[in-house]
N, CA and C atoms as an extended XYZ file, in Angstrom:
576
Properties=species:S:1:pos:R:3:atomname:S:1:resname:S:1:resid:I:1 pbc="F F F"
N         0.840       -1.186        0.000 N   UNK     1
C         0.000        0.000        0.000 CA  UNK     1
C         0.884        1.248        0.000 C   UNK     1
N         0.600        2.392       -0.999 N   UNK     2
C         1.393        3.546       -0.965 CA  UNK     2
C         1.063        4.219        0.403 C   UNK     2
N         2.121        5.238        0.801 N   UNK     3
C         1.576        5.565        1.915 CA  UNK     3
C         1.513        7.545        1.439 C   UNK     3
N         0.322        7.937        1.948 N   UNK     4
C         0.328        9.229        1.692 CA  UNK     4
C         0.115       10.194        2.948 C   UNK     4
N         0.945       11.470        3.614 N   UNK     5
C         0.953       11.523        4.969 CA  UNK     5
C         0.210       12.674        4.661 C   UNK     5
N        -0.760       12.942        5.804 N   UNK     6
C        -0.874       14.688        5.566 CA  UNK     6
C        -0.044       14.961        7.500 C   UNK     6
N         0.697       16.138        7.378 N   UNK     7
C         1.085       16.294        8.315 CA  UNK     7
C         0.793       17.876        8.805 C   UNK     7
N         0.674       18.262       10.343 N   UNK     8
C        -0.113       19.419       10.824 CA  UNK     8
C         0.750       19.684       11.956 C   UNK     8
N         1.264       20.997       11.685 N   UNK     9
C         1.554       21.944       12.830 CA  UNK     9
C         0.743       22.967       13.113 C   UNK     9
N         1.436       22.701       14.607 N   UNK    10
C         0.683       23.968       15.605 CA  UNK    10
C         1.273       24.701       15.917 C   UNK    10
N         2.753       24.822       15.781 N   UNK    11
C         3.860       25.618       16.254 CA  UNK    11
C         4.281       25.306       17.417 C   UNK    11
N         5.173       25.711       17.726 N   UNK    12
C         5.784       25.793       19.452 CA  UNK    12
C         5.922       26.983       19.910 C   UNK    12
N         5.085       27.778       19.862 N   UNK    13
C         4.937       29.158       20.875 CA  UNK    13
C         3.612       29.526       21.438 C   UNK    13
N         2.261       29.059       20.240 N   UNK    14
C         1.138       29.355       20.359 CA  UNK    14
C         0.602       28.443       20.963 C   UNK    14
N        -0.479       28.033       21.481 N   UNK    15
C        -1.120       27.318       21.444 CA  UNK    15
C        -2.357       26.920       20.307 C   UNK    15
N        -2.583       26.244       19.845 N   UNK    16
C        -3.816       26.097       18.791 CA  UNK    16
C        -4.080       24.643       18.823 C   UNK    16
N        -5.210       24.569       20.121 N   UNK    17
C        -5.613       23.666       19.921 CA  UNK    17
C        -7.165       23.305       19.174 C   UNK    17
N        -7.507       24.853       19.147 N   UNK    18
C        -8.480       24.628       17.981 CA  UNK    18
C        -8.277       23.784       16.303 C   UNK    18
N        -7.135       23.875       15.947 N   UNK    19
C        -6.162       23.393       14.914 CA  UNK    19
C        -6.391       21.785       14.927 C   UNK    19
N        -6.100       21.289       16.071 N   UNK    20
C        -5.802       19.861       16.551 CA  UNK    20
C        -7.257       19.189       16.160 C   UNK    20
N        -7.958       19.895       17.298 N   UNK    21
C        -9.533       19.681       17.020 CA  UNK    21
C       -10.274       19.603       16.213 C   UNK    21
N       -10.152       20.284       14.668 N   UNK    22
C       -10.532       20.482       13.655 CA  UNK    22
C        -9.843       19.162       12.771 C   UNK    22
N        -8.940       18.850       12.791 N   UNK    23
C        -8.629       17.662       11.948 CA  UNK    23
C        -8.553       16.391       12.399 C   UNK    23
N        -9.315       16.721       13.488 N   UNK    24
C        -9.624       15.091       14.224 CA  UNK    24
C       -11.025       15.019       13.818 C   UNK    24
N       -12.020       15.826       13.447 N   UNK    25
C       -13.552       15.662       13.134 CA  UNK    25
C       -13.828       14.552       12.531 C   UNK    25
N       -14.753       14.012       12.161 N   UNK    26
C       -15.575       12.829       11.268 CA  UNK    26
C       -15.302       14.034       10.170 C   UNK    26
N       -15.658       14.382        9.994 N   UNK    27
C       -15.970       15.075        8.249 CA  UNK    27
C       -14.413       15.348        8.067 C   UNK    27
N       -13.410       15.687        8.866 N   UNK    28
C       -11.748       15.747        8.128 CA  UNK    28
C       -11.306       14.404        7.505 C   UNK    28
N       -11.481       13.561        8.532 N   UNK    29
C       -11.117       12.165        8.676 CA  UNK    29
C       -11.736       11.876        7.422 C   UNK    29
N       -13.009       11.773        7.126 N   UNK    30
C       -13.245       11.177        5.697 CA  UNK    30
C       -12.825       11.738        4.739 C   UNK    30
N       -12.528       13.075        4.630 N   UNK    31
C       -12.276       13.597        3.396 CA  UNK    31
C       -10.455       13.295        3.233 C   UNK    31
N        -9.767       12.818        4.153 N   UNK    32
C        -8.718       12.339        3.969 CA  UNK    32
C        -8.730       11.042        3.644 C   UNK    32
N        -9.531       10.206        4.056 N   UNK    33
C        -9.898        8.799        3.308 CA  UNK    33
C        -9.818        8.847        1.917 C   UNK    33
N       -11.078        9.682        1.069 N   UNK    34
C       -12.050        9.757        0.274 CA  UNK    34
C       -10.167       10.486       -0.849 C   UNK    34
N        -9.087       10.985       -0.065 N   UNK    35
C        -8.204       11.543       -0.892 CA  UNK    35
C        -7.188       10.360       -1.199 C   UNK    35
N        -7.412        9.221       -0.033 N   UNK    36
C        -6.067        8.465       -0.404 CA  UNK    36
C        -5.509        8.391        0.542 C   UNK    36
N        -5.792        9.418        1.440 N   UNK    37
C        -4.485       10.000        3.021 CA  UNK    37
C        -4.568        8.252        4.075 C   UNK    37
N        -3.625        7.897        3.949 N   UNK    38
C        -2.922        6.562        5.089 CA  UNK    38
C        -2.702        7.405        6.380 C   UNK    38
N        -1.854        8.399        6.480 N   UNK    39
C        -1.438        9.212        7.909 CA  UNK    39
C        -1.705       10.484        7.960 C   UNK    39
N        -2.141       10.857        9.702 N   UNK    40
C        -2.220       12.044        9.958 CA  UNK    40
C        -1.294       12.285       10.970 C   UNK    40
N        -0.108       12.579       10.594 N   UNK    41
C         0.847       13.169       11.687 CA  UNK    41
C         0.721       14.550       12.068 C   UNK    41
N         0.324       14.063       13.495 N   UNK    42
C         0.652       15.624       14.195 CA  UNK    42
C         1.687       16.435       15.240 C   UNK    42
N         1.687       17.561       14.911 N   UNK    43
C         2.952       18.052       15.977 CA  UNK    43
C         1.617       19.137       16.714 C   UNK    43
N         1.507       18.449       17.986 N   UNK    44
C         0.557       18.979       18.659 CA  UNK    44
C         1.037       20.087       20.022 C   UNK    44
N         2.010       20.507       20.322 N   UNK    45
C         2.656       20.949       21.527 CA  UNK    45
C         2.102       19.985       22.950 C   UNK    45
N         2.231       21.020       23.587 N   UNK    46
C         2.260       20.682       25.309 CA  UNK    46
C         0.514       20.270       25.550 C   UNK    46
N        -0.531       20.458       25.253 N   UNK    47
C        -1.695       20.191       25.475 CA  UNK    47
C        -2.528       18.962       24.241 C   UNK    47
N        -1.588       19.068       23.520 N   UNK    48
C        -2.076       18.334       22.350 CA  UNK    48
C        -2.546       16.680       22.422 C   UNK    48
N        -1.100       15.971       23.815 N   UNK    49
C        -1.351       14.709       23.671 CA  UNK    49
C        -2.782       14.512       24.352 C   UNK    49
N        -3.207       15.369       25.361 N   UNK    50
C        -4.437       15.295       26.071 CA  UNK    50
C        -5.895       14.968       24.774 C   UNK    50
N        -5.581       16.288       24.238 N   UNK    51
C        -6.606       15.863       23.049 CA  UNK    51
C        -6.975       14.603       22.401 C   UNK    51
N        -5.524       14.286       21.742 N   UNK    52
C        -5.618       13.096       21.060 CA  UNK    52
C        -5.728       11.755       21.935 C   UNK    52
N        -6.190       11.929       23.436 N   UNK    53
C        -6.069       10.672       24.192 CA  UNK    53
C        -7.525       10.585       24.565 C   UNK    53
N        -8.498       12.133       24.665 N   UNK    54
C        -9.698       12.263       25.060 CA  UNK    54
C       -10.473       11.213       23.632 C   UNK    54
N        -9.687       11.971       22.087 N   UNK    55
C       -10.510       11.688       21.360 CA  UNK    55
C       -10.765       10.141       21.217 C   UNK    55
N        -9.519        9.309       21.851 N   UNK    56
C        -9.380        7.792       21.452 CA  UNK    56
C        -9.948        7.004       22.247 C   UNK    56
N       -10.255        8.057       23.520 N   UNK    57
C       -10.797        7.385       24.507 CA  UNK    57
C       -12.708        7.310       24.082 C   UNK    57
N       -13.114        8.617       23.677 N   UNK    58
C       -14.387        8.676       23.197 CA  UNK    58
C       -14.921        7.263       22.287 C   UNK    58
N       -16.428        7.290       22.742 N   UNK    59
C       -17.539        6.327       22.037 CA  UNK    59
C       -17.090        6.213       20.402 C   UNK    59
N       -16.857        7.434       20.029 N   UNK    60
C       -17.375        7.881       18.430 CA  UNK    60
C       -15.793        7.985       18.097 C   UNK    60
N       -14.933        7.431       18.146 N   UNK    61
C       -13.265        7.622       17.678 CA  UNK    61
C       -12.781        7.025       16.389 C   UNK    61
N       -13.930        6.682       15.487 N   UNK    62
C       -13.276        6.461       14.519 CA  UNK    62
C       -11.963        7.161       13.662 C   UNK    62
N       -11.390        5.788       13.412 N   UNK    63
C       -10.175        6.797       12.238 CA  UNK    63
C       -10.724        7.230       10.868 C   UNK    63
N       -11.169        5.978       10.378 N   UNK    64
C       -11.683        6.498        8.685 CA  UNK    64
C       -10.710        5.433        8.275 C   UNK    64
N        -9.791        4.415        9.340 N   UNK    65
C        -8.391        3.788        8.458 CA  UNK    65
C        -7.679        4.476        7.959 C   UNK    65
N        -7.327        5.751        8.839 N   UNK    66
C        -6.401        6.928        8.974 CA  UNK    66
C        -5.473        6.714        9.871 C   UNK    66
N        -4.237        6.645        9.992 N   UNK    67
C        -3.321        5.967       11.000 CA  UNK    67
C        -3.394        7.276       11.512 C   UNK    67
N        -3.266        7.920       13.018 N   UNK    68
C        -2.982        9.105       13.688 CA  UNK    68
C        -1.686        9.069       14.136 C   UNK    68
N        -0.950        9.833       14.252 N   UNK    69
C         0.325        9.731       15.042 CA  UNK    69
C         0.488       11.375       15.766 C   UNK    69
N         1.442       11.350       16.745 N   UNK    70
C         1.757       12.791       17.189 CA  UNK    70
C         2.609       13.036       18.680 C   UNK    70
N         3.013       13.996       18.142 N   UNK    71
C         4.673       14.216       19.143 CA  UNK    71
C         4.030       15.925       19.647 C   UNK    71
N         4.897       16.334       20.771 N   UNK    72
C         4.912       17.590       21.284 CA  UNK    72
C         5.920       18.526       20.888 C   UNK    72
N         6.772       18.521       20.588 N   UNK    73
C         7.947       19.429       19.936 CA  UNK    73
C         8.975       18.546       19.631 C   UNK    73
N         9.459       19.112       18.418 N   UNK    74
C        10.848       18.220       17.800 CA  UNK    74
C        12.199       19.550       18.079 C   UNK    74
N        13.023       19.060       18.790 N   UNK    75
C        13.960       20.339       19.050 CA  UNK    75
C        14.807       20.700       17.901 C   UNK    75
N        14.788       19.771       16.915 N   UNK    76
C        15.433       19.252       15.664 CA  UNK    76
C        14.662       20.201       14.328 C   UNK    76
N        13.722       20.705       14.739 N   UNK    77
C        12.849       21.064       13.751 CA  UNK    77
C        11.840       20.063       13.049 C   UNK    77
N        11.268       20.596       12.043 N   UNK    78
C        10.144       19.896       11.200 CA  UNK    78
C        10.012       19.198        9.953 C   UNK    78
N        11.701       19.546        9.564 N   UNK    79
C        11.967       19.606        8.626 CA  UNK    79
C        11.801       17.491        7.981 C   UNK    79
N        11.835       16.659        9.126 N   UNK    80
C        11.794       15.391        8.581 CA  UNK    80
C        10.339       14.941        8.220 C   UNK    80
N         9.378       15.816        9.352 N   UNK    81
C         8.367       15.422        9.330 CA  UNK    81
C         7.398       16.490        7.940 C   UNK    81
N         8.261       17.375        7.431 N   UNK    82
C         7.299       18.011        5.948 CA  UNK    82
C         8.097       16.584        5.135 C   UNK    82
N         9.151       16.538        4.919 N   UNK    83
C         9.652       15.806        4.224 CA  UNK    83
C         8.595       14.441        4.085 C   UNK    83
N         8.487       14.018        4.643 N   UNK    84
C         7.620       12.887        5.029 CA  UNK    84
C         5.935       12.912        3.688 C   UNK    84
N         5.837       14.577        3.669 N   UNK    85
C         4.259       14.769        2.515 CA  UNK    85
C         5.313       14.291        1.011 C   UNK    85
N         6.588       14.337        1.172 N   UNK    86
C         7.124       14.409       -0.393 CA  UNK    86
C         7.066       12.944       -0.959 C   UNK    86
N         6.407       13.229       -2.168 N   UNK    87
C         6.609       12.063       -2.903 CA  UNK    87
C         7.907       10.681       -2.819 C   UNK    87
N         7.723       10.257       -3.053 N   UNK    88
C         8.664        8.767       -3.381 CA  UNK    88
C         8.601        7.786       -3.462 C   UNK    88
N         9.607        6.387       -2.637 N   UNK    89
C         9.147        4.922       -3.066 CA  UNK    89
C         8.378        5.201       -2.066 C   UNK    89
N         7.228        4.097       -2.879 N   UNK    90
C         5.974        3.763       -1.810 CA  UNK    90
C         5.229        4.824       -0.977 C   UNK    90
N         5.157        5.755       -1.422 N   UNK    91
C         4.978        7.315       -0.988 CA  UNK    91
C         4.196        8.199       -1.815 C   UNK    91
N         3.388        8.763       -1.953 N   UNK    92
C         2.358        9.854       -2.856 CA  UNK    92
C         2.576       10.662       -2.060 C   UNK    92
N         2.378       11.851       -3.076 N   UNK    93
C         2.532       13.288       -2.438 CA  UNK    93
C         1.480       13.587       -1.678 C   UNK    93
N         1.918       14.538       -0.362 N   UNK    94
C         0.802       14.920        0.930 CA  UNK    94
C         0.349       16.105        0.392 C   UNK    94
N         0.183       16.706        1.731 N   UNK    95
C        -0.272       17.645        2.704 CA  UNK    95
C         0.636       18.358        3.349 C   UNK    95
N         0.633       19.665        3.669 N   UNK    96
C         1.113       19.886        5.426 CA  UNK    96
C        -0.138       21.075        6.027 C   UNK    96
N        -0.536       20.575        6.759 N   UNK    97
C        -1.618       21.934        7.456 CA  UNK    97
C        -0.679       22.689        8.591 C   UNK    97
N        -0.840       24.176        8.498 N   UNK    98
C         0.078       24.814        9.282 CA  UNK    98
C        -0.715       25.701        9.733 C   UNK    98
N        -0.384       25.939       11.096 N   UNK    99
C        -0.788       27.294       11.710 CA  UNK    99
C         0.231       28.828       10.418 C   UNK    99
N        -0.268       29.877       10.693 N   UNK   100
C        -0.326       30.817        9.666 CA  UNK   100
C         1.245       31.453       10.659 C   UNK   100
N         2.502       30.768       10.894 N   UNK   101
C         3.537       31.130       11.670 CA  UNK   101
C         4.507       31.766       11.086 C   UNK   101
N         5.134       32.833        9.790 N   UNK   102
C         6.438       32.700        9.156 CA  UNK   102
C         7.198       31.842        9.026 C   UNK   102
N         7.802       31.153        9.786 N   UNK   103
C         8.533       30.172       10.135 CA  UNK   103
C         8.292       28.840        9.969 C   UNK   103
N         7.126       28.452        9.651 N   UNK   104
C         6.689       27.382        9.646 CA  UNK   104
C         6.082       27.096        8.437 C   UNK   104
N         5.622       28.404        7.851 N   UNK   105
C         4.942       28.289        5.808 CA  UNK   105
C         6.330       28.493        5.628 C   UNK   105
N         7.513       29.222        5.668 N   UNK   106
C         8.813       29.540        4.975 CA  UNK   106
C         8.709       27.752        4.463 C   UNK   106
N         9.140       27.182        5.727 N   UNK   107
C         9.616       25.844        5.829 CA  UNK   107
C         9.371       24.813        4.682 C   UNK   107
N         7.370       24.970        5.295 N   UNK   108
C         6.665       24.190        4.367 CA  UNK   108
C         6.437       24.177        2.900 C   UNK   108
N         6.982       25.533        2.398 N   UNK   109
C         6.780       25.951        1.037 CA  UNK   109
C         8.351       24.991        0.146 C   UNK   109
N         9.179       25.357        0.933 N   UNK   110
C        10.365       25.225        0.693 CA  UNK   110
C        10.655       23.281        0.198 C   UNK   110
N         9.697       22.932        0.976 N   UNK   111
C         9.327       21.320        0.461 CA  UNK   111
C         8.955       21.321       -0.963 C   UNK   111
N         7.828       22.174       -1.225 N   UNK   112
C         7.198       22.201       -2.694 CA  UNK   112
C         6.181       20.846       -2.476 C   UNK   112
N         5.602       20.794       -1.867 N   UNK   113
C         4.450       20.131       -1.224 CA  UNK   113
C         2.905       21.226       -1.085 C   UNK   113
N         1.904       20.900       -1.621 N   UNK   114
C         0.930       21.360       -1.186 CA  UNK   114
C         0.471       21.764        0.307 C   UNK   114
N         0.515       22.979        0.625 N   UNK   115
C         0.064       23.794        2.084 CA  UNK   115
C        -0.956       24.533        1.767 C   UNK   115
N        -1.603       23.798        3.574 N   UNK   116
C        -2.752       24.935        3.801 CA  UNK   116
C        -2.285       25.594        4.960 C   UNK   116
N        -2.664       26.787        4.924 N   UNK   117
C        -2.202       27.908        6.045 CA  UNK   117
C        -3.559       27.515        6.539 C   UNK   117
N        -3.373       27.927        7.895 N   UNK   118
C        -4.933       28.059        8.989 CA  UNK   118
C        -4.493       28.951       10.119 C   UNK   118
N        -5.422       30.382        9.838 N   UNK   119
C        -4.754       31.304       11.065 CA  UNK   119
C        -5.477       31.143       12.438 C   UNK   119
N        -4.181       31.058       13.084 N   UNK   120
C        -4.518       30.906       14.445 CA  UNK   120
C        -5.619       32.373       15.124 C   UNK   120
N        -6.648       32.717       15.136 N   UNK   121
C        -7.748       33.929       15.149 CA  UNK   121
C        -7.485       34.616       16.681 C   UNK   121
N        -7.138       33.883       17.166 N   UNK   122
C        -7.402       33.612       19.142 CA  UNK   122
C        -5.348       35.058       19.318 C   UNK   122
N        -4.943       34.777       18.835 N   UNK   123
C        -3.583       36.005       18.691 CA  UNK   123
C        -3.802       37.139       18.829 C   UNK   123
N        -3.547       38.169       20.045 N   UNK   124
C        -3.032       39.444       20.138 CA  UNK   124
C        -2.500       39.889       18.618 C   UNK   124
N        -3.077       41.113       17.956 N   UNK   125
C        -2.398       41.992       17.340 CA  UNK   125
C        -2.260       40.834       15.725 C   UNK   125
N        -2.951       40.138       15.415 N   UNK   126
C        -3.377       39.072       14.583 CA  UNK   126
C        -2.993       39.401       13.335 C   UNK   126
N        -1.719       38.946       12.423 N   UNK   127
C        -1.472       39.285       11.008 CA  UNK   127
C        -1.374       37.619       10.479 C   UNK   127
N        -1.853       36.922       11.105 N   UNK   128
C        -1.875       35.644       10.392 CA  UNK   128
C        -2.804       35.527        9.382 C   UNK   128
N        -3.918       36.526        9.260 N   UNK   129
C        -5.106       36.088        8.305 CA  UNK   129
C        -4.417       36.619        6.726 C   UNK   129
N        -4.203       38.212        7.364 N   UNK   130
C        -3.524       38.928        6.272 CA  UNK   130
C        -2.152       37.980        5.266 C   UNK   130
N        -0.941       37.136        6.119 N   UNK   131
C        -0.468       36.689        5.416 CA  UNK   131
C        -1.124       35.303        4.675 C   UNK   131
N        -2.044       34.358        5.374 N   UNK   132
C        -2.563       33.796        4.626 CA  UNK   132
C        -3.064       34.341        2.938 C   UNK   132
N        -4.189       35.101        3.414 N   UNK   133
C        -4.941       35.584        2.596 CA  UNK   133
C        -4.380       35.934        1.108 C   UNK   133
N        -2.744       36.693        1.280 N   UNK   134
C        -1.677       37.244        0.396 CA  UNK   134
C        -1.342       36.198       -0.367 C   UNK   134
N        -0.624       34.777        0.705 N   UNK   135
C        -0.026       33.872        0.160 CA  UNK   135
C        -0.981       33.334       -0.805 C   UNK   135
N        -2.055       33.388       -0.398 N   UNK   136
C        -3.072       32.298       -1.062 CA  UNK   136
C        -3.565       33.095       -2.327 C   UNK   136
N        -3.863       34.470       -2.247 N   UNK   137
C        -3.866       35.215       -3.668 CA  UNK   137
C        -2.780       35.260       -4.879 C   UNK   137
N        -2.009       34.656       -4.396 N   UNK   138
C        -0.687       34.550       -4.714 CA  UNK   138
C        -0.694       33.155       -5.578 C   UNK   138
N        -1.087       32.128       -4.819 N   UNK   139
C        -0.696       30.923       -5.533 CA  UNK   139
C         0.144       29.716       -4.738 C   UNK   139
N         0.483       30.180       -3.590 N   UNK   140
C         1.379       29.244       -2.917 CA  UNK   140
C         0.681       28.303       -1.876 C   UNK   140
N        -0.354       28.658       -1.340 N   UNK   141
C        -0.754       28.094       -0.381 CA  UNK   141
C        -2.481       28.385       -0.679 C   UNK   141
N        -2.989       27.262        0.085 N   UNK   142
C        -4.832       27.587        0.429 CA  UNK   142
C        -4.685       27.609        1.560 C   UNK   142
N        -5.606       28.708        1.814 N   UNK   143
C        -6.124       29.667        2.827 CA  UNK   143
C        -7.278       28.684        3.786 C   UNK   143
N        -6.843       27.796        4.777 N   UNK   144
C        -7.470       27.373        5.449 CA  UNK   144
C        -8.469       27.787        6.529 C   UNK   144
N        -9.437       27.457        6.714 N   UNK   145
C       -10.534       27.991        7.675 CA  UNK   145
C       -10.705       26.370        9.004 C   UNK   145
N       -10.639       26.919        9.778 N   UNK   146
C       -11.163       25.925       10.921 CA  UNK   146
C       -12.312       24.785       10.850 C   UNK   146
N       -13.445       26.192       10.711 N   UNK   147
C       -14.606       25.653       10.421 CA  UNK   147
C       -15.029       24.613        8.787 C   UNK   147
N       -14.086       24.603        8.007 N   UNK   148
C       -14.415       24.065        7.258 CA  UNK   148
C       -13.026       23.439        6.198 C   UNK   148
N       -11.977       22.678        7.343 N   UNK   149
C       -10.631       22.270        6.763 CA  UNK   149
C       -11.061       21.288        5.703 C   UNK   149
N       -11.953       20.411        5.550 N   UNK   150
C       -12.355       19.692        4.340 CA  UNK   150
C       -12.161       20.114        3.005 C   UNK   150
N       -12.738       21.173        2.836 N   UNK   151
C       -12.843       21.961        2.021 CA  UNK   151
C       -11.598       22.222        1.443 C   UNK   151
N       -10.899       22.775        2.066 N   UNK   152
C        -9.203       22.877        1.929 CA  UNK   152
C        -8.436       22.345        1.660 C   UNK   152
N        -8.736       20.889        2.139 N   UNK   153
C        -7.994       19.397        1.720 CA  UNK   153
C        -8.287       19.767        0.122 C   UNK   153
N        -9.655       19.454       -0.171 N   UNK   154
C        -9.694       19.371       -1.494 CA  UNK   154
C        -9.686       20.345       -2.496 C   UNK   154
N        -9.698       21.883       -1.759 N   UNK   155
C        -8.610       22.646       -2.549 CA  UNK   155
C        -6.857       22.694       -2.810 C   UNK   155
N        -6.574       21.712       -1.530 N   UNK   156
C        -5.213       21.479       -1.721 CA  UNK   156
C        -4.601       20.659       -3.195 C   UNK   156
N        -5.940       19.907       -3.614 N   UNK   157
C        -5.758       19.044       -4.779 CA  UNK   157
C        -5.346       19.945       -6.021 C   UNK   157
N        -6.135       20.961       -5.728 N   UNK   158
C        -6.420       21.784       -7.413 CA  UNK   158
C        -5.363       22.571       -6.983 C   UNK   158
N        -4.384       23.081       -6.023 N   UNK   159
C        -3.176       23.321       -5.745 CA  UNK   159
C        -2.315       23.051       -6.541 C   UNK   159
N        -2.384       22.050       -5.774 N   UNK   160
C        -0.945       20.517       -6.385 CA  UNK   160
C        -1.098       20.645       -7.837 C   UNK   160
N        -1.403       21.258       -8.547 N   UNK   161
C        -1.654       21.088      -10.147 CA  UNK   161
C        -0.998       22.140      -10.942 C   UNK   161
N        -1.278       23.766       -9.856 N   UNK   162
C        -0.786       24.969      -10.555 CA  UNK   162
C        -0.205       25.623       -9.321 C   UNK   162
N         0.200       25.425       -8.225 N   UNK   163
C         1.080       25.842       -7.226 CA  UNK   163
C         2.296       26.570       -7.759 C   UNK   163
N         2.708       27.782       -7.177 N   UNK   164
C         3.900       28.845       -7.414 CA  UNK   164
C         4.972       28.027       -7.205 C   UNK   164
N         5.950       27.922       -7.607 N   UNK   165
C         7.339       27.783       -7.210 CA  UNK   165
C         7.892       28.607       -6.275 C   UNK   165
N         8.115       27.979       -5.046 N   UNK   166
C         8.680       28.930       -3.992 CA  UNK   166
C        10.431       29.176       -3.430 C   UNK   166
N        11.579       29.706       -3.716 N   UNK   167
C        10.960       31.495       -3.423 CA  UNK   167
C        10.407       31.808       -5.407 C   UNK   167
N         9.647       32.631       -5.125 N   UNK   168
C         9.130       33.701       -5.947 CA  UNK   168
C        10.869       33.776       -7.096 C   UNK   168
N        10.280       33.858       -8.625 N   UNK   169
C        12.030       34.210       -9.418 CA  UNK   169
C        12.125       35.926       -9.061 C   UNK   169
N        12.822       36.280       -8.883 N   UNK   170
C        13.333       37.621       -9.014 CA  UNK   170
C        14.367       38.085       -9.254 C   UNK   170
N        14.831       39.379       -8.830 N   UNK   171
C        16.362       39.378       -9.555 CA  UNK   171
C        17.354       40.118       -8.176 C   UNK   171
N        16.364       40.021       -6.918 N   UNK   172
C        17.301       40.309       -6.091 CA  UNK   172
C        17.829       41.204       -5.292 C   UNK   172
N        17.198       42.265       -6.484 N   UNK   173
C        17.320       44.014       -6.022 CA  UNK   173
C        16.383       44.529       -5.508 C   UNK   173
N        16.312       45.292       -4.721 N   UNK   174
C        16.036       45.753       -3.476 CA  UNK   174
C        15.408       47.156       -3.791 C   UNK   174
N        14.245       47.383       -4.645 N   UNK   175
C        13.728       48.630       -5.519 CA  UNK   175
C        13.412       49.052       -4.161 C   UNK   175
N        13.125       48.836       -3.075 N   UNK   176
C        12.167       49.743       -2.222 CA  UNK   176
C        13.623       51.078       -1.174 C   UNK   176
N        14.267       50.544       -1.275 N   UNK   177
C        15.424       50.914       -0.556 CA  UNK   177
C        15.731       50.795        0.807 C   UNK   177
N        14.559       49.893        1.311 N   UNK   178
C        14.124       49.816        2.721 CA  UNK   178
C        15.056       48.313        3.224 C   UNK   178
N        15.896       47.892        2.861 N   UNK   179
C        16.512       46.787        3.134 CA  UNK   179
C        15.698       45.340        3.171 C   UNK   179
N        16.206       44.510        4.344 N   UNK   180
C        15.306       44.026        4.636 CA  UNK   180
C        14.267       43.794        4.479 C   UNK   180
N        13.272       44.650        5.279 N   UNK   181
C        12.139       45.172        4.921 CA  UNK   181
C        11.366       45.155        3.423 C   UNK   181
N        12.208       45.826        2.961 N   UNK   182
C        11.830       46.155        1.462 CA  UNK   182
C        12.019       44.790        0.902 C   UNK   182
N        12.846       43.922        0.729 N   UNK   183
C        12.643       42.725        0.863 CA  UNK   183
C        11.807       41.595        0.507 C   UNK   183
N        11.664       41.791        2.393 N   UNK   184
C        10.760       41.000        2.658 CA  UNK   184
C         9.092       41.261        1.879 C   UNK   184
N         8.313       42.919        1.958 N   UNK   185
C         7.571       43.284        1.966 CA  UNK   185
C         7.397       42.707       -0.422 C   UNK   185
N         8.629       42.349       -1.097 N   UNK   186
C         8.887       42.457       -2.383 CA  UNK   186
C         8.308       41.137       -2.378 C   UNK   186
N         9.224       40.200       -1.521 N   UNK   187
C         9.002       38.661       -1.819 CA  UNK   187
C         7.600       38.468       -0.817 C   UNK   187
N         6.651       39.108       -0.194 N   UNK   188
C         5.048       38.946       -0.054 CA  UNK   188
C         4.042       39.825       -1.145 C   UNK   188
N         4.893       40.205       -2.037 N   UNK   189
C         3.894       41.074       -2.931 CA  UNK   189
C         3.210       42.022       -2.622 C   UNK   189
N         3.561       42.861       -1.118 N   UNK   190
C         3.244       43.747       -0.722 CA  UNK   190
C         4.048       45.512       -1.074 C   UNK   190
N         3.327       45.643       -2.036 N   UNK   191
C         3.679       47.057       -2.756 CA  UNK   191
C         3.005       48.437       -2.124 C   UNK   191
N         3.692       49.371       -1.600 N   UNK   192
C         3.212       50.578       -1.531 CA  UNK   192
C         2.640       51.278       -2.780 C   UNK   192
């Protein structure tokens, strides 16, 4: 049997266990069936294993014949576990569901794997929607919603088909004069 992973961070600073919760549902679970998905690896932090022990313990715990797996922080980074959505032997291309972190879409893009961003809403001073929203006008990522990650899965499909090449081609120079900044603000397509 090929194995196809979708894999989900929460980060290690935030908490989002709304995140966790949402792709444990009956309606996620099937629509990862209904795609092919064998695994749902999660990187759940410090509250996460609780979740996933309530849900296994519950009446209604079906998988869908979704293997679950999940760890609390890798000090190593994430980098084995995106690797893991990439194609190969015995392997079809994933998933990665991500909280909306810099650090964590940089990562996931950098695979060239289909990502869904999902902003964490519950954040002080909140620019996770805004970079979703960009990335996803953009071409690199779908713009995940909580309430309705299904959906997303199977926009992740029509992704995987015409997805950006990430980083962005450019030539390097720095038109804004703002360094950094200018930059950064070039390679999000954010133009004054």
């Amino acid at each position: 049997m090929v194995q196809r992973v979708c894999f989900v961070t929460i980060g290690a600073t935030a908490a989002f266990d709304q995140l966790l919760k949402a792709v444990l549902t009956p309606d996620f679970l099937q629509a990862l069936q209904a795609l092919n998905y064998t695994t749902l690896s999660l990187q759940y932090g410090k509250n996460g294993a609780k979740i996933l022990e309530d849900r296994e313990a519950s009446a209604n715990s079906s998988s869908y014949g979704i293997e679950i797996t999940g760890f609390d922080f890798n000090r190593k980074g994430l980098g084995q576990e995106m690797w893991c959505c990439k194609a190969g032997e015995e392997r079809a291309e994933g998933v990665v569901i991500s909280h909306a972190g810099s650090g964590s879409i940089l990562d996931a893009l950098r695979i060239e794997v289909p990502l869904i961003v999902v902003p964490n809403s519950s954040l002080l001073h909140n620019h996770q929607v805004q970079l979703a929203e960009e990335l996803a006008r953009q071409g690199y990522v779908v713009h995940g919603r909580l309430d309705d990650l299904a959906v997303a899965l199977t926009e992740s499909e029509t992704l995987r088909k015409k997805r950006q090449v990430w980083p962005p081609d450019n030539h390097g120079v720095d038109p804004s004069g703002r360094g950094l900044a200018g930059v950064m603000d070039e390679e999000m397509g954010f133009y004054d």
